[in-house]
C-alpha positions as a printed Julia matrix, in Angstrom:
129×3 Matrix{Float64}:
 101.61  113.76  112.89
 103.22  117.13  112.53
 100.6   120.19  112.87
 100.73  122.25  109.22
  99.91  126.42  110.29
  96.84  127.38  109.64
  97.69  130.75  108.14
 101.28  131.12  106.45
 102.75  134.3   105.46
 105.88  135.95  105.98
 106.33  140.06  106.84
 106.82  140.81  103.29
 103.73  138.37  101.91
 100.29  138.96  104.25
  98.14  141.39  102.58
  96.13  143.73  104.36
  92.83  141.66  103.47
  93.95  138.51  104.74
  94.84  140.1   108.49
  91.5   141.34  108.68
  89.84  138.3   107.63
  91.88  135.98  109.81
  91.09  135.14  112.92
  93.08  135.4   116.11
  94.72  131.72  116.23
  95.85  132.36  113.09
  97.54  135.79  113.89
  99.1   133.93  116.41
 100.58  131.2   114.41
 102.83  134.4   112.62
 106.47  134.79  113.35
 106.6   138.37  113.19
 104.58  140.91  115.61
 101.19  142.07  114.44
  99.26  145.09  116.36
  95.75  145.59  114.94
  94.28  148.91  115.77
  90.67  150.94  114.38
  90.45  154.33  113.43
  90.73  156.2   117.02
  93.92  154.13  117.48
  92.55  151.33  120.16
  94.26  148.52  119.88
  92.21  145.6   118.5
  94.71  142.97  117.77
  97.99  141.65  119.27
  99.47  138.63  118.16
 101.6   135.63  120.32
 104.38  136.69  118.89
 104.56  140.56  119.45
 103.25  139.95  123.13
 106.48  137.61  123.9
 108.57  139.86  122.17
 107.96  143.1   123.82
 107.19  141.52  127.04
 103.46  142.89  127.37
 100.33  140.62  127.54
  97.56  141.35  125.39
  95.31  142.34  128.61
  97.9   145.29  128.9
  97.88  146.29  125.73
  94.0   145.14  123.98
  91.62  148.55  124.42
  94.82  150.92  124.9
  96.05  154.23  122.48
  98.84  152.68  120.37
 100.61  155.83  120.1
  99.95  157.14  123.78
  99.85  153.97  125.93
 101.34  151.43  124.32
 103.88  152.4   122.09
 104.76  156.18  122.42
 108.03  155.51  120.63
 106.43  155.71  117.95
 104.34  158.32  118.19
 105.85  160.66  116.07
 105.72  161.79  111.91
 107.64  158.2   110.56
 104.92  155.97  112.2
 101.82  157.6   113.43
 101.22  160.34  111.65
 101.61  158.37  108.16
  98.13  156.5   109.08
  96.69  160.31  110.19
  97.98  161.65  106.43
  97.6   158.64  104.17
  94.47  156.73  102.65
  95.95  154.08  101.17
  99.8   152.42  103.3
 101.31  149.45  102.73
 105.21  150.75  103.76
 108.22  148.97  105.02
 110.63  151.2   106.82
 113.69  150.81  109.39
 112.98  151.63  112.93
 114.62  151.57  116.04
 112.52  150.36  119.36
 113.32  152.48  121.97
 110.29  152.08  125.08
 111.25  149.42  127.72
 114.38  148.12  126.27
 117.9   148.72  124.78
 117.7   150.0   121.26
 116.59  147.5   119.16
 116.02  147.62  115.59
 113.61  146.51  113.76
 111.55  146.63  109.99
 107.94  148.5   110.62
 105.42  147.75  107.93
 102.43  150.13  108.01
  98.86  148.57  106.58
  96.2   150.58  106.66
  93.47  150.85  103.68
  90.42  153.13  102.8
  88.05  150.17  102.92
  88.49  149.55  106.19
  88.67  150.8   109.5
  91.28  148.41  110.75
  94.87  149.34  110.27
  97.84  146.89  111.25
 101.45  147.28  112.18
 103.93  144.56  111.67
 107.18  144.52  113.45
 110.11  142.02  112.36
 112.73  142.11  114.48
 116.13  141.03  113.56
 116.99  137.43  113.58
 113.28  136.91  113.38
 112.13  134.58  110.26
């Protein structure tokens, strides 16, 4: 018997409600890299996926400044400052990953929302599904 996912979404599909509702197996079931993080910027979540790909484990990473710790690349007016200015972001842009590793690029999506206090970034890297 073949084991269906339990939570099925692409980059482009998951809305902002269903990675806060879903639970951490399910996260980790994505093939695309999804870093949870609350309002002072602590990391909360980080999926299967994003830990293989950048080559941290979640104990690294869980607890840690996204912008200063764990991801300082990104740390700048294009990523962190848009969930500093903006209420409401659900934004696709290009990217280039830069921390730890040759240039690699990649599609960002920013999620945040003003009814919660959980924001997300999703990373798809190419030749990712």
């Amino acid at each position: 018997m073949v084991r269906q996912p339990i939570f099925q979404h692409t980059f482009d599909t998951v809305l902002f409600e269903d990675l806060v509702e879903v639970d951490e197996r399910g996260l980790d079931e994505l093939e695309f890299g999804v870093i949870g993080f609350d309002s002072a910027y602590a990391v909360t979540h980080y999926n299967a996926f994003e830990s293989s790909s950048a080559g941290l484990s979640p104990t690294r990473v869980l607890g840690r400044h996204l912008f200063e710790e764990v991801a300082p690349c990104m740390n700048n007016f294009m990523v962190a400052q848009r969930f500093e200015d903006e209420a409401e972001l659900d934004e696709v842009l290009p990217y280039v990953l830069t921390l730890r590793m040759r240039p690699t690029p990649v599609r960002l999506r920013l999620l945040k929302s003003s009814r919660s206090e959980s924001r997300f970034l999703l990373v798809h890297r190419q030749g990712d599904k």
